[in-house]
Phi, psi and omega in degrees: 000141206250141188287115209299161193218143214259091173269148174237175188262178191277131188315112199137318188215085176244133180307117185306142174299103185308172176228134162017067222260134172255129219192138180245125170359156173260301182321314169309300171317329192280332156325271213308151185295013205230137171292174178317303197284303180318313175314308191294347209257300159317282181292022155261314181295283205274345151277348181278265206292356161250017165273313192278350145284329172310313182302304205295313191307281177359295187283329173325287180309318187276028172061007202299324215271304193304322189274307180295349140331284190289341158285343159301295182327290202293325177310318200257327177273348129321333175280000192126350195270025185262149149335128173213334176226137161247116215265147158229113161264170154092336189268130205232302191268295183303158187286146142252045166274322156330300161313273187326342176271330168280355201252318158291325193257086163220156178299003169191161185252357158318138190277324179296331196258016177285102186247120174284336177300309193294312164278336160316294196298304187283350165280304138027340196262297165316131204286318168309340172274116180263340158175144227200144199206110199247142202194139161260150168241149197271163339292336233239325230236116191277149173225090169268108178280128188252162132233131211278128171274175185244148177294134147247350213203133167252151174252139159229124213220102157068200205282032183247149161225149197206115170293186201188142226229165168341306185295329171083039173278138181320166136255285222202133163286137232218093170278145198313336197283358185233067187273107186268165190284081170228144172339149175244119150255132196248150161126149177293128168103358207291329185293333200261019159235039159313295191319260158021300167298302149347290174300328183302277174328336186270352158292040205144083155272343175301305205261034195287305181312346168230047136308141183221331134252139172222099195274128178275071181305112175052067157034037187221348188194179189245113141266119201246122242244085166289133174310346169319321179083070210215149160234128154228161268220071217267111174326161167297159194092142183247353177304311172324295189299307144352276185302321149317295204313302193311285186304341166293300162352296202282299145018264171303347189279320170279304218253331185095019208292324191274143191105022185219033164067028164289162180281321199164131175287091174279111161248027191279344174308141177249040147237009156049053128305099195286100188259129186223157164249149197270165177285158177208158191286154165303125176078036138323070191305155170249124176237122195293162200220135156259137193221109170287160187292322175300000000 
């Protein structure tokens, strides 16, 4: 038998593999509004994106984007592009030695890589800063613009003294010997009814201006300190309180009470009775004088 023979192709040169062709079924295709080929054409398209999201997850997890960012970031600041000056507006009162220490201790000094958000929010923190606007100017140079709170007020809470600001936010500690001429509110809590107190007085514009203190008695009610040198004496409650103050206004206003050496004004009766005291020699009992509104 003569021997069967083989053709083979030339050692080498084997026909390269076609690649994979993604194809949508034919019973489905015969569905879809699209011919055979545009199908297959789609679902090609839609296996391409979603390789290229499995890839984009891949580098997400190994941080790849972030690092290479951040090598951008060091690239332009390399270029000329660092921190080199810190510009601070706005400071009227307050240290900026502080600003200036937070505003340099950042991880890195590239103008791109900077996050001014980040330097907003901690100074925000600091009780004089009431709001801050933070910005770079190219090439070199952080510009932070402070705004500043106004002192309104000292708090005094056992042997701590503090300025306060309207709102009645801390600022700043205040040694006695440099006590600037502003109201004193004494008592635990007193700063966070600052507002609050405000409003009171402003029912009694007469007697706002010779105010000299104000104790925030068992975090519950007001006695309030005159240059007259008078205390008067306020129920609990601000409706309560309101409405004593308004009528003492008025009073004094008709009658003349402050400036005649009384001790204090009690307007805590709920019969909106008035009790006040008189000065007395030592060892004196105190009797009290009630004074009706007529």
């Amino acid at each position: 038998m003569s021997a069967a023979h083989v053709r083979r192709g030339a050692p080498g040169r084997s026909k390269p593999k076609k690649p994979a062709r993604v194809s949508v079924p034919k019973k489905l295709a015969s569905k879809l509004p699209v011919k055979q080929a545009q199908a297959n054409r789609l679902a090609g398209w839609a296996f391409g994106l979603f390789v290229l999201a499995i890839a984009g997850v891949a580098l997400i997890a190994l941080d790849v984007p972030a690092k290479v960012g951040l090598a951008a970031g060091e690239a332009v600041g390399d270029a000329g592009f660092r921190v080199k000056s810190i510009d601070v507006r706005g400071i009227r009162r307050m240290d900026p030695r502080p600003v200036y220490e937070l505003a340099a201790d950042q991880k890195t000094t590239a103008m791109p890589l900077l996050d001014v958000t980040s330097i907003r929010q901690q100074l925000l923190e600091y009780g004089w800063v009431k709001d801050a606007r933070v910005s770079r100017r190219f090439p070199d140079t952080l510009v932070i613009d402070i705004v500043e709170r106004q002192p309104a007020a000292l708090w005094q809470d056992e042997d701590r003294l503090t300025l306060i600001d309207a709102e009645g936010v801390v600022l700043d500690r205040v040694p006695v010997s440099r006590m600037p001429d502003l109201p004193l509110l004494i008592g635990k809590g007193a700063n966070e009814h600052a507002v609050a107190l405000d409003q009171l007085l402003g029912k009694a514009p007469a007697l706002k201006p010779q105010l000299v203190s104000a104790t925030w008695v068992g975090e519950r009610r007001w006695n309030l300190s005159l240059q007259t040198g008078e205390t008067i004496m306020l129920p609990e409650g601000e409706t309560a309180a309101a409405t004593a103050l308004t009528r003492f206004a008025k009073m004094d206003k008709s009658a003349g009470l402050l400036g005649r050496g009384y001790i204090h004004f009690d307007l805590r009766r709920p019969d909106k009775t008035m009790t006040v005291r008189l000065p007395r020699k030592p060892g004196e009992p105190i009797v009290p004088e009630p004074v009706s509104e007529s």
